[in-house]
C-alpha positions in Angstrom: 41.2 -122.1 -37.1 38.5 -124.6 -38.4 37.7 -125.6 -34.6 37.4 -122.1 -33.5 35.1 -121.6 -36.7 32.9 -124.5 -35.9 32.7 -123.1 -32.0 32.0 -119.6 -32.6 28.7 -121.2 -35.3 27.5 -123.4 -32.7 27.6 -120.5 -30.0 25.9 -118.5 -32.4 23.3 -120.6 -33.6 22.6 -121.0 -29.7 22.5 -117.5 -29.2 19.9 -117.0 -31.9 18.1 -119.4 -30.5 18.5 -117.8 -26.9 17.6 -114.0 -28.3 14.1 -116.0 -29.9 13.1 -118.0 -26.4 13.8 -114.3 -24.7 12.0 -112.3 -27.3 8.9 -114.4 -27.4 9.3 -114.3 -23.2 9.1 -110.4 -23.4 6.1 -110.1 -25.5 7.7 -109.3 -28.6 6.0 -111.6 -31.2 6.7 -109.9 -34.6 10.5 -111.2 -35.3 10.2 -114.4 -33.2 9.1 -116.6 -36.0 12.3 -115.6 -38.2 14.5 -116.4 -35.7 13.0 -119.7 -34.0 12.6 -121.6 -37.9 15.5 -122.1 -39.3 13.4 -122.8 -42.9 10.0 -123.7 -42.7 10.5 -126.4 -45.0 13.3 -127.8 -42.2 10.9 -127.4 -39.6 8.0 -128.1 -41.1 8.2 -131.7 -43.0 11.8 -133.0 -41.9 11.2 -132.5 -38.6 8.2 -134.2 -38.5 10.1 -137.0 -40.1 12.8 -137.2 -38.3 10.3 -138.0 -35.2 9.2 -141.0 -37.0 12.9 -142.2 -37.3 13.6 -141.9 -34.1 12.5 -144.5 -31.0 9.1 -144.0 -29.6 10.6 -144.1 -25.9 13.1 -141.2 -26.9 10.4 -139.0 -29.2 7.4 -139.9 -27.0 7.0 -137.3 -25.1 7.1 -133.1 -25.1 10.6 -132.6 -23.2 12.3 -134.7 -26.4 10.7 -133.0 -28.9 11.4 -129.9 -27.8 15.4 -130.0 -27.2 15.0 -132.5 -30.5 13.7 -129.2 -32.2 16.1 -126.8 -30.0 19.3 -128.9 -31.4 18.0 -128.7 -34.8 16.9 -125.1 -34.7 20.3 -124.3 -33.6 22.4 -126.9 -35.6 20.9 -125.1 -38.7 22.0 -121.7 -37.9 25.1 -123.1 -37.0 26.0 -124.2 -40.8 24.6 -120.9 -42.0 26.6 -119.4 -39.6 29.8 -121.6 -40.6 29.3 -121.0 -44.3 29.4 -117.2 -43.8 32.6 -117.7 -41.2 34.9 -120.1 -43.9 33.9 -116.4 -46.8 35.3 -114.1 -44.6 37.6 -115.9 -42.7 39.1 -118.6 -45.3 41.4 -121.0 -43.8 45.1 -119.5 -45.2 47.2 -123.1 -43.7 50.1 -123.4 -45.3 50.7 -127.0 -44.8 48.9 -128.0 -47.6 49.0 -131.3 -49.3 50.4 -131.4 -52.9 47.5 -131.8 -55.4 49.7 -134.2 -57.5 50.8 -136.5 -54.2 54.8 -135.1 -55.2 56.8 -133.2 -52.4 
């Protein structure tokens, strides 16, 4: 169940993603920057960061820096999306370890 979860976030976060690239595309400007930031601080300082830590001959030029911000962009809706998945769709196993270690 947890690997479908985590699959159906990742698609999502891509598809936000997607629905941004194709919105700005079109023309329409007004919900673009909602969808294509995941958090302006994440965007704005830790991206920028996360440059720095990176090699210069892998963050050097525009083609790395934009699928570097494309992952991110959708990696962060992808936990949001997770988190809202494991509320409504909590993971009912009933193989469960025993909390004390006992059988």
């Amino acid at each position: 169940m947890r690997r479908k979860l985590i699959w159906y976030s990742i698609l999502g976060g891509a598809f936000i993603t997607l629905l941004a690239i194709g919105l700005r595309h079109a023309g329409i400007n007004r919900p673009v920057p909602y969808l294509t930031y995941a958090g302006v601080y994440l965007m704005d300082s830790f991206f920028q960061k996360f440059l720095e830590w990176i090699p210069w001959q892998y963050a050097d030029n525009l083609i790395s820096e934009v699928a570097l911000f494309l992952v991110l962009n959708i990696l962060g809706y992808a936990v949001v999306i997770f988190l809202l998945l494991r509320i409504f769709f909590p993971d009912r196993s009933s193989e469960l370890p025993p909390l004390t270690g006992k059988k």
